[in-house]
Structure formats: structure tokens, C-alpha cells
C-alpha positions in Angstrom: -28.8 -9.8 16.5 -30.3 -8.1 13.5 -28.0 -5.9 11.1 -28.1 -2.8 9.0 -28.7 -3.1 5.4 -28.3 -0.2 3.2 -29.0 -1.3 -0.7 -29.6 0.0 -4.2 -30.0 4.1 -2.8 -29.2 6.7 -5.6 -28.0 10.3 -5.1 -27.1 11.3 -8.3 -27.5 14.6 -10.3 -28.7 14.6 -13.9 -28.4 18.3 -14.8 -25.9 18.3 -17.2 -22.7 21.1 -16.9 -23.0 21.1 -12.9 -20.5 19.9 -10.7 -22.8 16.7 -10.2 -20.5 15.5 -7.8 -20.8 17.8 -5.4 -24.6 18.1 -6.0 -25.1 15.0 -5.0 -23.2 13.2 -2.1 -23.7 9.9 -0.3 -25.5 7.3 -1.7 -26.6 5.7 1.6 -25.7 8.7 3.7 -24.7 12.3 3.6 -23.5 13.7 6.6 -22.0 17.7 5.0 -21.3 19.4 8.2 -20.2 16.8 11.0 -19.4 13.4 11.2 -20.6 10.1 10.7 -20.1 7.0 13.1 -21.3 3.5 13.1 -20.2 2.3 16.6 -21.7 0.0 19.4 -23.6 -2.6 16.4 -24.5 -5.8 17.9 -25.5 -7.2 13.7 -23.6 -7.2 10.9 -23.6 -3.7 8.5 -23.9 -3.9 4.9 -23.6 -1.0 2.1 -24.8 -3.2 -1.5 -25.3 -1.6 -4.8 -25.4 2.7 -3.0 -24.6 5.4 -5.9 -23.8 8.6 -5.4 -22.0 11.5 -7.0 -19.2 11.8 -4.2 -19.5 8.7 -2.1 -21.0 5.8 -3.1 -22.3 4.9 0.2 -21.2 7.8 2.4 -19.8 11.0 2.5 -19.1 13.2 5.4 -16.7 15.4 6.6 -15.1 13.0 8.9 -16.4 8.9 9.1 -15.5 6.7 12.1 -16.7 3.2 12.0 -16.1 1.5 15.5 -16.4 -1.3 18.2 -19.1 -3.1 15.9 -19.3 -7.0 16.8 -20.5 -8.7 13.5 -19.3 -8.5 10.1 -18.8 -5.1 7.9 -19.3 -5.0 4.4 -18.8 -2.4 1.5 -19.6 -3.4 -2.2 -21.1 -2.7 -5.2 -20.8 1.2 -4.2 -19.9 3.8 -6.8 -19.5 7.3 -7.2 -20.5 8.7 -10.5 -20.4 12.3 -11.2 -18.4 14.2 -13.9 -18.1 17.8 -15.2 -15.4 18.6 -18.3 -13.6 20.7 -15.8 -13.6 19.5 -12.6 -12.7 15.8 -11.7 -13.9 15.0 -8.2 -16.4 12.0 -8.2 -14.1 10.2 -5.2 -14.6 7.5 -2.7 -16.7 4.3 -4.4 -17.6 3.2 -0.9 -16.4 6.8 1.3 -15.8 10.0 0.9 -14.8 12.2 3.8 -12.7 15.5 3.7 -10.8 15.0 6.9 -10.4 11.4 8.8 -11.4 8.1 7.7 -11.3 6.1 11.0 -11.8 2.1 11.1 -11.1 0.6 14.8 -11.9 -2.0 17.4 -14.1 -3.9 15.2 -14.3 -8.0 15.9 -15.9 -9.1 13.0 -14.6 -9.4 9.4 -14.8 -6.3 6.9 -15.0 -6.4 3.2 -14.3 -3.2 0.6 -14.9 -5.0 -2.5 -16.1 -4.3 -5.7 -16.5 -0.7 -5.0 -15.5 1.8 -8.2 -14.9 6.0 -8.0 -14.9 7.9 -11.4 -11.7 9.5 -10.1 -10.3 9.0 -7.3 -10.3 6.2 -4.2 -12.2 3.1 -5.5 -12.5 2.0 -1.6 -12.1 5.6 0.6 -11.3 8.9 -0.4 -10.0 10.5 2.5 -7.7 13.2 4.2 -6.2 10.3 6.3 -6.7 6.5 7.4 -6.7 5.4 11.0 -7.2 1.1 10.9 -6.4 -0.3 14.4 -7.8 -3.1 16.2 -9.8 -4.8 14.0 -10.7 -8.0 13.0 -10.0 -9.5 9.2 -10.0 -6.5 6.2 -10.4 -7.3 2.7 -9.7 -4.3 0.2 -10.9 -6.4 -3.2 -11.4 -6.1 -6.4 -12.0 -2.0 -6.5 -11.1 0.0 -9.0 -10.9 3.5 -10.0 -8.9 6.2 -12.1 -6.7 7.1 -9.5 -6.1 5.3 -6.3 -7.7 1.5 -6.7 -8.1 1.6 -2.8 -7.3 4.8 -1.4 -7.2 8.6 -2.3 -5.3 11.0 0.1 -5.5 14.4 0.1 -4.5 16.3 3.2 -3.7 19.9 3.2 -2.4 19.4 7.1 0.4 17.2 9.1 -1.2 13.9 9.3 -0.4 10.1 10.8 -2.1 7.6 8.6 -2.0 4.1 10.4 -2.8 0.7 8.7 -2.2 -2.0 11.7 -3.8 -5.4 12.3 -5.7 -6.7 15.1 -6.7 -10.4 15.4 -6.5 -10.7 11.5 -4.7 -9.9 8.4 -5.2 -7.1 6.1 -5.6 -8.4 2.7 -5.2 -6.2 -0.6 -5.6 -7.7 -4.0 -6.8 -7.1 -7.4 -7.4 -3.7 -6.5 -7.3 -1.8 -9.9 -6.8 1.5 -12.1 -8.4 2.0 -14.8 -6.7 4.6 -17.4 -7.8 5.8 -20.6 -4.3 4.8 -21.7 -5.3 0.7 -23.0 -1.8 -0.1 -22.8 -2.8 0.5 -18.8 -5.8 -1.0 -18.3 -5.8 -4.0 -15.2 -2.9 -2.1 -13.9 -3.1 -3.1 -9.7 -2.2 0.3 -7.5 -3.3 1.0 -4.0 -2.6 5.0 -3.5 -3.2 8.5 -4.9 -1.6 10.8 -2.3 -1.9 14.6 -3.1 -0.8 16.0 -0.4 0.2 19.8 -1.2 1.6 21.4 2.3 4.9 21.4 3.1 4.6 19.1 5.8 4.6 15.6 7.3 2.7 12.9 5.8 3.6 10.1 7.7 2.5 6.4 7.4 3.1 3.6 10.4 2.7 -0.5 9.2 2.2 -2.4 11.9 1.1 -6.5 11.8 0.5 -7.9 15.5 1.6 -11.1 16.7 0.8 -14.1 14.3 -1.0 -11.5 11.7 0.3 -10.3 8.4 -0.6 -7.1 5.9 -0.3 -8.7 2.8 0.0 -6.5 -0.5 -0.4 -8.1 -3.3 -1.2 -5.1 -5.5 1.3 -2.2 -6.0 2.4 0.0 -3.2 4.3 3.4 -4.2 3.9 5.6 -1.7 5.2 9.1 -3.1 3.3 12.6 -3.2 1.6 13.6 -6.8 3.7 16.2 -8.0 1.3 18.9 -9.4 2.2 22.6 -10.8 1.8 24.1 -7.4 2.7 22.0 -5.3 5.5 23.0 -2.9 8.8 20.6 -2.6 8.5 19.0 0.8 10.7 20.8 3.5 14.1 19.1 4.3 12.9 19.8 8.2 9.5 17.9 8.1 9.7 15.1 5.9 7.9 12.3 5.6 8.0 9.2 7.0 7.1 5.4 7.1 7.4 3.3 10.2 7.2 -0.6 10.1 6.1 -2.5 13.0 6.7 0.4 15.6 6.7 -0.9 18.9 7.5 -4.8 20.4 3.9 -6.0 20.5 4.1 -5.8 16.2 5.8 -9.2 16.1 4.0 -9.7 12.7 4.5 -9.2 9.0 4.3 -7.0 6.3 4.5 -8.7 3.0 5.2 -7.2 -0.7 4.3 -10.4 -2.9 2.8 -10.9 -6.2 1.5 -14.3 -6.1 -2.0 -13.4 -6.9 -1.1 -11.7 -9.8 -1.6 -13.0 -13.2 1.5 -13.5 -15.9 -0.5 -11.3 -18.3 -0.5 -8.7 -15.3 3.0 -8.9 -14.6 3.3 -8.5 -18.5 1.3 -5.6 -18.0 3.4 -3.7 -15.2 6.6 -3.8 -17.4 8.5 -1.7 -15.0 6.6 -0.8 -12.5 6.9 -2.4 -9.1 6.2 -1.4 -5.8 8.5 1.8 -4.1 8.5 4.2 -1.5 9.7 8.6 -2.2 10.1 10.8 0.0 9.5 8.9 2.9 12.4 7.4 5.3 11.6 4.3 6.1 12.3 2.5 9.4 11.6 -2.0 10.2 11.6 -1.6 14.2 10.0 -5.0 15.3 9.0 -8.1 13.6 9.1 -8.7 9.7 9.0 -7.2 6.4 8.9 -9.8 3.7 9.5 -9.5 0.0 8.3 -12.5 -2.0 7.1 -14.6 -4.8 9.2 -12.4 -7.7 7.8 -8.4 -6.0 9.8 -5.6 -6.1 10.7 -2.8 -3.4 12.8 0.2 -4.4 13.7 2.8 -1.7 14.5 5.4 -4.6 15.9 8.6 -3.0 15.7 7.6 0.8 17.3 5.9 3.5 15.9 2.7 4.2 17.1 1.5 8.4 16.6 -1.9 10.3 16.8 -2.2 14.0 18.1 -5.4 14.9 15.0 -6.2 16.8 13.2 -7.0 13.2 14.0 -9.5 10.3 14.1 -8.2 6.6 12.9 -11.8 4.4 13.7 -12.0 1.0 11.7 -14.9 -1.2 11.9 -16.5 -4.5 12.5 -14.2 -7.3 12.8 -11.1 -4.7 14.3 -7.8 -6.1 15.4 -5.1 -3.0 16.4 -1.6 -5.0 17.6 1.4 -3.8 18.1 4.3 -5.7 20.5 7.6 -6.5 20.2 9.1 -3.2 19.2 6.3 -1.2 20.8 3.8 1.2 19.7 0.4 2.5 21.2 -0.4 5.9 20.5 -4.0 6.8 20.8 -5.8 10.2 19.1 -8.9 9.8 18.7 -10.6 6.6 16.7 -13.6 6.0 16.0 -15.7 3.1 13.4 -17.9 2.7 15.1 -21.3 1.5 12.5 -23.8 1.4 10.9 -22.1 -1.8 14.1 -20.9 -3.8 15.2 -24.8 -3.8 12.0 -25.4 -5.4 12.5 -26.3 -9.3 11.8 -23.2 -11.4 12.6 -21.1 -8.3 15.3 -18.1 -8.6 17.2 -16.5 -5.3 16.3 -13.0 -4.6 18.5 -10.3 -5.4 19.6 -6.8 -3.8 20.9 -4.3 -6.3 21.5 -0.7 -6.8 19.1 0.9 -9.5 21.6 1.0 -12.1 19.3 4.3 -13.9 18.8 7.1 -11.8 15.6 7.8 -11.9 15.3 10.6 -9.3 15.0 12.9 -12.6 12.6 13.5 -15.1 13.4 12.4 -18.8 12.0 13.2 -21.7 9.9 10.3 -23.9 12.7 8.1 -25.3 15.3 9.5 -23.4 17.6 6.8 -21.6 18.1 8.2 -17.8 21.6 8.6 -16.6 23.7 5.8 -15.3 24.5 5.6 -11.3 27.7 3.9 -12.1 29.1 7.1 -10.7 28.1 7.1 -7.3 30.8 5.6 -5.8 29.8 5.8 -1.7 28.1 3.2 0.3 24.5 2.1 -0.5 23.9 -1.3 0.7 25.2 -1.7 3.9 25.3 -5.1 5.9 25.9 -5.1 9.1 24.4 -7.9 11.3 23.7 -11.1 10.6 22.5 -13.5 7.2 19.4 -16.1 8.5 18.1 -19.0 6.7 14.2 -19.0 7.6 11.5 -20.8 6.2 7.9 -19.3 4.6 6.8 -18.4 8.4 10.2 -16.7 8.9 11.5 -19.1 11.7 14.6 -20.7 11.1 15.0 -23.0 8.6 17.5 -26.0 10.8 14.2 -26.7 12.7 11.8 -27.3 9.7 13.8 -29.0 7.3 16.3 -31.6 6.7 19.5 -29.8 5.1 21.5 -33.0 4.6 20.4 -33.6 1.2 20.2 -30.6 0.0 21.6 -29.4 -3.6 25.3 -28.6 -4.3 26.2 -25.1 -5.2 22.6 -23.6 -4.9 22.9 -20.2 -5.1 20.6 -18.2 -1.9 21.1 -14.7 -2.7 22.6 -12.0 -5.3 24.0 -9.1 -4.7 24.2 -6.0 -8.0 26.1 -2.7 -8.1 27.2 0.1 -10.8 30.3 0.7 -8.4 32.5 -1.2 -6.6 32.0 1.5 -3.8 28.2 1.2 -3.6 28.7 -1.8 -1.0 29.5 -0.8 2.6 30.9 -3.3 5.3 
């Protein structure tokens, strides 16, 4: 079947001291007061080399792409638009006020290469629904805030990033600052989201599929002058694998980056605020020397799931939080590897749940002297597809005294039973 091709269209607005982006929306398409689909293609759909001042390829108030058979592709796409006052040129590939909806699509879909002046190198949007789908790439976009994704919901919403018949890849998604000491830095989200209500997230990976982020994910709210604190009765949260059929994983890794990159991050790494976070069913794997730091929340495994820690693996909670861990894997086969190092769980020994002031060392946690790491299930040794180890390898030979796992508190009364 024949595609769609939708190349090298400009919307832009030259008039200088206007508000260019709003001027001029959607390269490809611009759809102000309803919705755009693309549903029911039999060919593939491509969006090459579109400009526009808010929405590289599209902007609408709401964008469902759906049921499509052949491959989808977004790339090349920018949004370009600046005024000295306002700062909105979002969505390098979409822009859409309210939902950004990607489901039951069978072929493969690529976001690549697609750059915003401000905000959501891939999708700027007021919430993401991907279900169903085939293979998704999120590659190589970039933007000032948000590499992949802005959000900015003024209303409860569910944003849902699940698997179908493929993974979900992101990597070498990137910011760019106008800090250089900044520059390459790899991060997914910008969420401003100013109502005091839920903003909730579910993770889900089906049955022999896996979400792999290999670019930062912190998940927290941009704190702004007016924005409200989130109400203790509707807080956010984060589901993993929510129901049985999400036998899957969700992995945290930074193989693909670069040791100038990791150089780079210093101490960032990836983390979750504000959110309580739940593994239900299947696996959440941290690996290849990544970072997860639940810093002021509670972080709760059902037994039904397996938490995997890899080579180099750091798991950090922080002041406030609490980790409470049923089923604990590590990943042997790679920490015996030479140069390898066992994962660790720790307690953040700064708490950094409070602002400080440049130069100012944040306050120790050696303090806190109740339970944060909790164990209270089992310890597994699984191999790099997170099945047991005994029926992959031959243990017989293996080294003498090798260390598998580390444990780090400020208090002795940090770790629970």
C-alpha cells in the first residue's frame, strides 16, 4: 500500500517582537480548534524535515495517532519560534494542549531527530496515552527542556507508557542548556504541572517486551513561584507493570551512554518525587552502573514482581522515603565479569529534600534513625533475562568470596527486618 509523506513544509513567522510561536503552528498540520487523528493507514506515515513555530509537524488541541498497519516516522521536525518574553516554541515533532494519544499501531515508530526551542524535543503535550503498539524509538531529540517530552496539565491526568509486541527504546535523547558545563546532558521529562492534583504515571512492559531507558528519568513537578504544593489527599503516583498480563520489564541502564557523558552528569542520575511508586507484576531492572533514588517517597513491591539489580547498580532512597523490598534479584552472570562491581542499596547519606544555597553542604541523614530499607521476602540469583541463574550457568567453578551485593546506611536503624 502507498504511504503518507509529509516533508520540508514551513510555518514560521518572521515579524520580529510577536509571539512567532503562536503565530505560526504546525509545520505539516494545524488543527487549533479540534483534534487531529491518523487512524485506519494501510502505508507507512512519515513527517521529514516540517518547521513550524509550535509544532514541528503538528499541532492541535488534542492528536491521536491509531490502528495504522505500516511503519510511523517523525524526524527532522522542529519548532522554532522565540519572543524575549515568552518562551513557548514546544513539541519538535507535536504540540497538542490536551492529549497526546499513540495506540494499536503494528508497525514500528520512530521520534528521532526532532528538536523544540523550549520545551518537548519529541511531544509537547498535556498527557501521553502509548498502548498497544508495535516497536517505539524516542532518539536522538533534543530540546531546552524536556529531550522527549514536555507535560503541562492544569487537570488530574493518567499518562500511560506500555508496550505492545515491542519494546520502547529511549536513548540519546538530549537537553541543550545555555549553561556549557550542561551541554549533551540525556533527560526525558519537563513536567509543569501546576494544580493541586494527581499526575499519575502507569509503566507497564507486556510479556517478553521491555521499556528500556537509557537516558535520565526524574519524574518530579517543576517547582515555579506559583505553583501550589501538591495536596497530601491527591498525590501522585507511579504504577509499574499494573496488572498480570505485564510480565515484562522496565529497565534503568546506562549502557549506551558515553564515559565523557557519565563525566558529564556528575550527580545526576535518574529519580522519582512526589510520586509513590508501586512494582505489581513482572520486573524492574536497574543496570549497567544507573542510578534510581526514591528521594521523599515510599517505594513498595508486591511479591508477584522481581526488583533486579545489575553490575555497578546504585538503589537510593532518600530523607522521607522508604524502600520495601519483596523480591530481590541480582544479575550474577555480569558482576563475575572482570572489571564488574555488585550493585549497591544505600540510604542517601545528604538530605536533599531541601534547598541549599551554592556551596552549601546539605545536611547529613545520619539522624534518621527508623526503618528505610526494608527486606522482607526473598534474595534470587537471575541471570540478564531475569530467570534463575542455577539453570543457565554452571556455579561449580565459580570465584571464592565474590561479593553480590552491598548494603549503605547513616544509621544503624535505617535497616528494617
Amino acid at each position: 500500500a502507498k504511504g503518507v509523506l509529509f516533508e520540508n513544509n514551513h510555518t514560521l513567522n518572521h515579524i520580529p517582537y510577536t509571539r512567532a510561536e503562536n503565530m505560526a503552528r504546525g509545520g505539516a498540520i494545524c488543527s487549533r480548534k479540534s483534534s487531529c487523528s491518523i487512524s485506519n493507514n494501510l502505508g507507512p506515515i512519515i513527517f521529514n524535515y516540517n518547521q513550524g513555530g509550535k509544532g514541528g509537524a503538528i499541532s492541535a488541541t488534542q492528536c491521536v495517532i491509531s490502528n495504522n498497519e505500516e511503519r510511523i516516522v517523525f524526524s527532522n521536525n522542529s519548532s522554532i519560534g522565540w519572543n524575549k518574553s515568552t518562551h513557548a516554541s514546544n513539541g519538535g515533532a507535536i504540540q497538542t494542549a490536551q492529549g497526546f494519544t499513540l495506540q494499536n499501531n503494528k508497525g514500528p515508530i520512530y521520534f528521532d531527530s526532532n528538536t523544540a526551542a523550549h520545551a518537548g524535543g519529541a511531544i509537547d503535550c498535556g498527557y501521553i496515552d502509548i498502548r498497544n503498539n508495535g516497536p517505539i524509538y524516542f532518539l536522538n531529540n533534543s530540546a531546552a527542556w524536556g529531550a522527549a517530552f514536555n507535560l503541562s496539565k492544569l487537570r488530574p491526568a493518567t499518562n500511560y507508557i506500555h508496550t505492545g509486541t515491542g519494546d520502547i527504546v529511549f536513548n540519546n535523547n538530549v537537553v541543550f542548556k545555555f549553561d556549557a558545563n550542561l551541554l549533551g546532558m540525556r533527560k526525558l521529562f519537563h513536567i509543569n504541572n501546576n494544580a493541586q492534583t494527581p499526575y499519575t504515571l502507569s509503566l507497564g512492559a507486556k510479556e517478553d517486551t521491555r521499556i528500556y531507558f537509557y537516558d535520565l528519568f526524574q519524574w518530579e513537578r517543576v517547582r515555579e513561584p506559583n505553583n501550589a504544593q501538591v495536596s497530601p489527599g491527591s498525590r501522585n503516583v507511579i504504577t509499574i507493570n499494573p496488572i498480570e498480563e505485564f510480565s515484562g520489564a522496565v529497565v534503568f541502564s546506562y549502557k549506551q551512554m558515553s564515559s565523557d557523558i557519565k563525566t558529564l552528569m556528575g550527580t545526576e542520575h535518574n529519580y522519582i518525587r512526589e510520586a509513590p511508586t508501586t512494582l505489581k507484576f513482572g520486573t524492574l531492572a536497574i543496570e549497567d552502573g544507573a542510578e534510581l533514588e526514591f528521594f521523599d517517597i515510599p517505594f513498595t513491591q508486591n511479591p508477584t514482581s522481581l526488583l533486579a539489580l545489575g553490575s555497578g547498580a546504585t538503589l537510593t532512597v532518600g530523607k522521607h522515603g522508604k524502600l520495601n523490598i519483596t523480591n530481590l534479584g541480582v544479575i550474577l552472570p555480569i558482576i563475575l565479569k572482570e572489571g564488574k562491581s555488585p550493585p549497591c542499596i544505600r540510604v542517601n547519606p545528604q538530605d536533599m529534600t531541601q534547598n541549599t544555597d551554592t556551596g552549601q553542604t546539605p545536611s547529613s541523614t545520619s539522624s534518621i534513625s527508623t526503618p528505610m530499607i526494608i527486606f522482607n521476602g526473598r534474595l534470587s540469583i537471575v541471570d540478564e533475562n531475569y530467570e534463575s541463574v542455577y539453570d543457565s550457568m554452571d556455579l561449580s567453578r565459580g570465584k571464592a568470596e565474590q561479593p553480590i551485593l552491598s548494603i549503605e546506611t547513616t544509621n544503624d536503624g535505617q535497616l528494617g527486618p
